[in-house]
C-alpha positions in Angstrom: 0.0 0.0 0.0 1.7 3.5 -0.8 1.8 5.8 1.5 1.1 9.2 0.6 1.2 12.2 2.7 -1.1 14.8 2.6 0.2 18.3 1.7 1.4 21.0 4.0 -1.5 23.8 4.8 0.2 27.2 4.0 -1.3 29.7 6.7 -1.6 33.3 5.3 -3.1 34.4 7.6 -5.8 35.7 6.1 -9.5 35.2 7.8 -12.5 34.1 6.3 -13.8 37.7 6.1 -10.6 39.1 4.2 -11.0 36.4 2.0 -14.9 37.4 1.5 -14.2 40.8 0.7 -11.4 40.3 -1.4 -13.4 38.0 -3.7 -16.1 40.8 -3.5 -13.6 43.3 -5.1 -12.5 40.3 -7.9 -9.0 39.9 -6.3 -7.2 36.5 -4.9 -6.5 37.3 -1.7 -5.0 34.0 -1.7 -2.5 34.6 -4.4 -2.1 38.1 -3.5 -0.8 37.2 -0.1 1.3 34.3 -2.0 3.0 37.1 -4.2 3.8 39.2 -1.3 5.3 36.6 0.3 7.6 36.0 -2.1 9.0 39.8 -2.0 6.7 41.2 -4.4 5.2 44.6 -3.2 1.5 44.5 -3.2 1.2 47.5 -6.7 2.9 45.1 -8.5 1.6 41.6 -7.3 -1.9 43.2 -8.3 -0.2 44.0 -11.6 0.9 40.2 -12.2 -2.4 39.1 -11.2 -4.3 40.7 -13.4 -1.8 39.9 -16.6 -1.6 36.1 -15.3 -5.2 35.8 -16.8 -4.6 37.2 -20.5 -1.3 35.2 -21.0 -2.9 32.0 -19.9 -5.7 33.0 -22.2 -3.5 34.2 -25.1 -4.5 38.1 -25.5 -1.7 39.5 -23.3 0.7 42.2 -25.2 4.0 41.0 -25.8 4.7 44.3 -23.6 2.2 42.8 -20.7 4.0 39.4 -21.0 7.1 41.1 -20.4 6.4 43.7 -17.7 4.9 40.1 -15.8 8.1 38.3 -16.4 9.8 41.4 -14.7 7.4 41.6 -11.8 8.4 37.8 -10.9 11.9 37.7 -11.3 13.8 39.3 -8.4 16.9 41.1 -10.1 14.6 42.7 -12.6 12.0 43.4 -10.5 14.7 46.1 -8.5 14.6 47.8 -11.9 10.7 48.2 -11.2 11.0 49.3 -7.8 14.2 51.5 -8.0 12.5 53.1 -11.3 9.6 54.2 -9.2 
């Protein structure tokens, strides 16, 4: 019999009612708090999240695809933050 393990629970620490309004207001708080985890300030997180949906779809600019790209990878990412 194999053994599998169940995944590990990330706590975001987000409640139920964060969660509600968030969804309320169309945004993943979820993935939001994911993204900020990961170093990415919340302007641009938001950005990402709402370019994720148009490359997966196939109507994001080359320009959109890139500024994403940029958002998620650290050492171009500075270039975002020091620029603003």
């Amino acid at each position: 019999m194999e053994n599998k393990q169940m995944p590990e629970i990330e706590d975001l620490e987000v409640t139920v009612e964060e969660y509600l309004e968030g969804m309320a207001a169309g945004i993943d708080v979820l993935e939001l708090e994911r993204l900020k985890r990961r170093g990415i300030p919340e302007n641009l997180a938001l950005e990402v999240m709402e370019i994720a949906p148009r490359v997966i779809n196939g109507t994001a600019t080359p320009e959109e695809i890139v500024r994403g790209i940029m958002i998620l990878t650290p050492s171009l990412r500075e270039q975002l933050t020091d620029a603003t």
